[in-house]
C-alpha positions as CSV (number, residue, x, y, z in Angstrom):
1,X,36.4,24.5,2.8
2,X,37.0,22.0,5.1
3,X,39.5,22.6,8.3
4,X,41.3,19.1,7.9
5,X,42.5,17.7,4.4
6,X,43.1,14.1,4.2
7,X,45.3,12.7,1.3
8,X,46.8,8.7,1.2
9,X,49.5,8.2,-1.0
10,X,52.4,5.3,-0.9
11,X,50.2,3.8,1.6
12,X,51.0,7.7,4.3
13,X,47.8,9.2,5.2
14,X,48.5,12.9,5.2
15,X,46.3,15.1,7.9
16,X,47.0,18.5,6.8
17,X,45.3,21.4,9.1
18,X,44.0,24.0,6.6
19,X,42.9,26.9,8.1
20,X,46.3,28.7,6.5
21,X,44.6,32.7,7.1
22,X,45.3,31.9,10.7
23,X,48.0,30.3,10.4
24,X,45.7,26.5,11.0
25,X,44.9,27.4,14.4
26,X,42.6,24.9,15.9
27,X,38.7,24.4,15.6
28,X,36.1,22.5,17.0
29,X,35.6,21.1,13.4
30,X,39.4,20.8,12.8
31,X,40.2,18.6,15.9
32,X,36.8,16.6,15.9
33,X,37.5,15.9,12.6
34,X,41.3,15.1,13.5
35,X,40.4,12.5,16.2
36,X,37.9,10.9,14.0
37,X,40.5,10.1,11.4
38,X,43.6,9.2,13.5
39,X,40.7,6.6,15.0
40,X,40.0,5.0,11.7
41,X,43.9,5.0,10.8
42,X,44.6,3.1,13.3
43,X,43.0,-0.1,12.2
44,X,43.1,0.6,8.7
45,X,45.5,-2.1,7.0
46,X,46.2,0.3,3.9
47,X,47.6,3.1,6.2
48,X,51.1,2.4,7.5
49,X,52.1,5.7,8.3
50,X,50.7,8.9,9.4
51,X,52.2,12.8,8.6
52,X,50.3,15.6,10.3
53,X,50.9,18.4,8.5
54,X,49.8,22.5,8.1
55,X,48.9,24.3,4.7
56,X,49.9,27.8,3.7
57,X,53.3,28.8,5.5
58,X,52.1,27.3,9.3
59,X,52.3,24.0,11.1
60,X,49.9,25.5,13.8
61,X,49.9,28.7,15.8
62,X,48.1,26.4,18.8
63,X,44.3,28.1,20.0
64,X,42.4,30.4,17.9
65,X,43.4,34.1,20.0
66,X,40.5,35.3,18.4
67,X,37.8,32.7,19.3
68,X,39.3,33.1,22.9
69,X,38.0,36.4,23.5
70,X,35.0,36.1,21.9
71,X,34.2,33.4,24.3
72,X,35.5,35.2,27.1
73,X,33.6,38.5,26.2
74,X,30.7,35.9,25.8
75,X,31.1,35.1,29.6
76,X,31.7,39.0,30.5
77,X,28.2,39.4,29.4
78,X,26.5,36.4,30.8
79,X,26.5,34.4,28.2
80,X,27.2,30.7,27.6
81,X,26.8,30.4,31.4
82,X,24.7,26.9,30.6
83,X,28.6,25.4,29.9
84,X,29.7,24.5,32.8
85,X,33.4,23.8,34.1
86,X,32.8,20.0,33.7
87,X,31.8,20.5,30.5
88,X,34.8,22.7,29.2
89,X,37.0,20.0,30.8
90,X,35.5,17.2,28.7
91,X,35.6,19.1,25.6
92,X,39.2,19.8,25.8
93,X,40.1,16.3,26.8
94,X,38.1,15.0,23.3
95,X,40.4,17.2,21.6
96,X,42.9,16.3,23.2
97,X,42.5,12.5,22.1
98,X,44.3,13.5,19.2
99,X,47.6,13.7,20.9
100,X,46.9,10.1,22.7
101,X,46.8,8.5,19.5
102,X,49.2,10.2,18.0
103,X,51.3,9.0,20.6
104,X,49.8,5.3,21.1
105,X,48.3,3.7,18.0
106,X,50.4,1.1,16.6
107,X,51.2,3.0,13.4
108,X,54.4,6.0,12.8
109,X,53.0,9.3,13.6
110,X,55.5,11.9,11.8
111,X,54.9,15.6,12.4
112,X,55.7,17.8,9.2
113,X,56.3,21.1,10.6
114,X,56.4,23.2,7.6
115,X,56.2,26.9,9.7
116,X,55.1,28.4,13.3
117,X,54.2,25.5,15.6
118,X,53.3,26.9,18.4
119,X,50.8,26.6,21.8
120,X,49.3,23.4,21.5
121,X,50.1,23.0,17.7
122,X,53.1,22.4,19.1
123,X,52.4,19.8,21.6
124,X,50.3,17.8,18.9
125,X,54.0,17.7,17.2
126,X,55.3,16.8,19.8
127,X,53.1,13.5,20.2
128,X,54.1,12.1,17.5
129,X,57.0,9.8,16.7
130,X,59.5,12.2,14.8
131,X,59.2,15.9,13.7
132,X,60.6,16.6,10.1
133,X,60.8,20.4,10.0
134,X,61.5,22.8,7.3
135,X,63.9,25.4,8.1
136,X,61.3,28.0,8.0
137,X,59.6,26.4,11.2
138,X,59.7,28.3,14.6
139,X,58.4,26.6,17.6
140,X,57.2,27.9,20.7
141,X,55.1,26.9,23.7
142,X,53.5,30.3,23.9
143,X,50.9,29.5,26.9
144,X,52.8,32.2,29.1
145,X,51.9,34.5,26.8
146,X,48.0,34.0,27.1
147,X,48.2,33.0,30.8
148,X,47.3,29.5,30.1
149,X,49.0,26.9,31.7
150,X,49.2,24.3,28.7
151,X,47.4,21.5,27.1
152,X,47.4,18.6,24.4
153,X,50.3,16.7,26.7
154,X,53.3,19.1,25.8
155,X,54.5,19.2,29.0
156,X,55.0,15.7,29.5
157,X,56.2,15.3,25.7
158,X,58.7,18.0,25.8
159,X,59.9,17.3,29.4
160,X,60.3,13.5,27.9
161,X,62.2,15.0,24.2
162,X,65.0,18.0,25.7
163,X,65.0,17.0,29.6
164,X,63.1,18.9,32.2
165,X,65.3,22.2,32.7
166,X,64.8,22.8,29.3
167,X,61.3,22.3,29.0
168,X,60.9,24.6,31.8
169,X,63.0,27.0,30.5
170,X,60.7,26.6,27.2
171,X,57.4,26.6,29.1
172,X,57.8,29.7,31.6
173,X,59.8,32.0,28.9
174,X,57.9,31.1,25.8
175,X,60.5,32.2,23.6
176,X,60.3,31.1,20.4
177,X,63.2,28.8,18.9
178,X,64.3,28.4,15.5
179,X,64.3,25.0,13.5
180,X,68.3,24.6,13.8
181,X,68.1,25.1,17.8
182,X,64.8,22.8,18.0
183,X,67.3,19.5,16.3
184,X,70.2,20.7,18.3
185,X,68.4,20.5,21.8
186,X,66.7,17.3,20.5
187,X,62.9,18.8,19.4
188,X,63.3,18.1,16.3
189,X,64.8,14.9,14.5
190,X,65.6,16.4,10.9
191,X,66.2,20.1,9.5
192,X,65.6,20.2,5.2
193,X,65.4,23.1,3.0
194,X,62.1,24.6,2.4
195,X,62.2,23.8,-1.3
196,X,62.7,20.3,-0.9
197,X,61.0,19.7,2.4
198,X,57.6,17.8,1.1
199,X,59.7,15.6,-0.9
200,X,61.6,14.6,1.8
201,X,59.3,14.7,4.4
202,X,57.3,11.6,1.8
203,X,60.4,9.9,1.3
204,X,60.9,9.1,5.0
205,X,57.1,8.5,5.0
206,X,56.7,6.6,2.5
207,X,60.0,3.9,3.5
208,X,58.0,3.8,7.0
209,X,54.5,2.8,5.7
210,X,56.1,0.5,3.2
211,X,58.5,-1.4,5.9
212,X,57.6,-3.9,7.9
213,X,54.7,-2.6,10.0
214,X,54.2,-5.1,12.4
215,X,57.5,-4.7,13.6
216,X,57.1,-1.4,13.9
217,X,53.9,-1.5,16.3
218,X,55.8,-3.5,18.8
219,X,58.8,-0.9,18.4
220,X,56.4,2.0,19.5
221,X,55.2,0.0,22.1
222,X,58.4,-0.9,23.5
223,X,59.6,2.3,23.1
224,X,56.6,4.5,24.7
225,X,57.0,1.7,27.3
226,X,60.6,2.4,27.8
227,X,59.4,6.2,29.0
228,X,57.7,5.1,32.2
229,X,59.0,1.1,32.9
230,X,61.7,-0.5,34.6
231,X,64.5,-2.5,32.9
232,X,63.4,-6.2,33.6
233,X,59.9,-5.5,31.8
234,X,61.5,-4.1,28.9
235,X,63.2,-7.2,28.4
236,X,59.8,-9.1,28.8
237,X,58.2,-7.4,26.3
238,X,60.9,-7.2,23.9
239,X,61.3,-11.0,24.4
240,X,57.4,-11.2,23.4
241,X,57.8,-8.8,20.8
242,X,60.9,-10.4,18.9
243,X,59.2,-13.9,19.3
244,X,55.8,-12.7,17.6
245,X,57.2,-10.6,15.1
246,X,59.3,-14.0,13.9
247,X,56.2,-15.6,13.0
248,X,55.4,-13.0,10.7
249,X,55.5,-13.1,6.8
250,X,57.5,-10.0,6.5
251,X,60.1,-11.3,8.6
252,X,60.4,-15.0,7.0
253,X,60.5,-12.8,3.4
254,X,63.1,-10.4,4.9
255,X,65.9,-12.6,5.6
256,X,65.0,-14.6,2.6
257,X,65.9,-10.9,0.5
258,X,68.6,-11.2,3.0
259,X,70.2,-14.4,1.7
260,X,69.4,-13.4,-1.8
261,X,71.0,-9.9,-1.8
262,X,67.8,-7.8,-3.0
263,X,65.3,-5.6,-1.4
264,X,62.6,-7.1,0.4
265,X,58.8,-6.9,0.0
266,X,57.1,-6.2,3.3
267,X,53.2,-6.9,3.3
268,X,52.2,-6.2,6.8
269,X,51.5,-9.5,7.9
């Protein structure tokens, strides 16, 4: 079975990781496969909104434990010595691709975090535009634990989400945090009962990828902007942004629904 599920419905692609016996911790064939279709999401005109999402009772524990020490028992013995440092380096950073455009392409990212995100699970959460989670989810950074130092951009995304003492705090203790203390520090946006959580995790989808989704690309923009830019630009590119997206269909049908009290129809263009 494959380690990454794809599902569009109401115009949300759904990546769900789907390797549920270890809790979806990540493989090659899970995060090449991942990257490849974030990529063709991003230009697709049918997808207006992503959820990244875990089978079984996990979000994602992070790094296969496992496949860790059968690498390093690999090296113990002299083998895989052909893999250079380089090399390692460059795989991780493809992987890690899949937190970029989670965090940059033009369409909502929302993470569904059904259980244990955790390690770099949890930074791929982190990268995208809002985390729904169930209250069964636990989150934890967890690198401590394994002596890693942490990958998949969580320390700049959780630094940016709950401040920098906290993310420290969250970083060099690794304790693991509880759905109800991940919204009240800011981690997460939304808290929902298990039993209803996919049904409300696709209704806040689903009103995304059906709004207007132009505007929204020059929202994310001005908003991932906002994290690293001084005032002034953010006025120039909001005064570029608001002037474009009034040319747009979706606009001109928007405040006509306006003026005629009903819903409107957004088309994406």
């Amino acid at each position: 079975m494959a380690d990454l599920l794809t599902e569009v419905k109401d115009r949300v692609l759904y990546l769900t990781l789907n390797r549920p016996d270890k809790l979806n911790a990540m493989s090659g064939e899970m995060m090449g496969a991942l990257v490849d279709n974030l990529s063709r999401a991003a230009t697709n005109p049918e997808i207006g909104a992503v959820v990244l999402t875990g089978a079984g009772r996990g979000f994602c524990a992070g790094g296969d434990i496992g496949g860790m020490r059968a690498r390093n028992e690999g090296a113990g013995a002299g083998e895989g010595a052909a893999q250079t440092i380089e090399d390692r380096v460059a795989g991780l950073r493809r992987g890690e691709e899949a937190s970029l455009m989670l965090h940059e392409m033009s369409k909502a990212t929302i993470a569904a975090v059904n259980g244990p995100a955790a390690g770099a699970g949890l930074s791929l959460a982190m990268a995208c535009d809002i985390r729904i989670a169930s209250d069964a989810a636990r989150f934890g950074t967890a690198f401590a634990k394994v002596g890693f130092s942490g990958d998949y951009g969580g320390t700049w995304s959780l630094t940016h989400l709950v401040g920098s003492a906290k993310a420290r705090e969250l970083y060099f203790l690794a304790d693991v945090i509880g759905a109800d203390e991940a919204l009240r520090i800011g981690l997460a946006n939304r808290v929902v009962p298990a039993a209803s959580f996919k049904d409300e995790v696709h209704a806040i989808a689903s009103r995304i990828a059906n709004g207007p989704t132009i505007a929204y690309g020059y929202m994310k923009a001005n908003l991932n902007a906002a994290l690293n830019h001084e005032f002034k630009e953010l006025l120039d590119r909001e005064a570029w942004g608001q002037t474009m997206t009034g040319r747009t269909e979706d606009h001109r049908e928007a405040v006509k629904a306006f003026l005629e009290k009903r819903p409107p129809t957004f088309k994406g263009r």
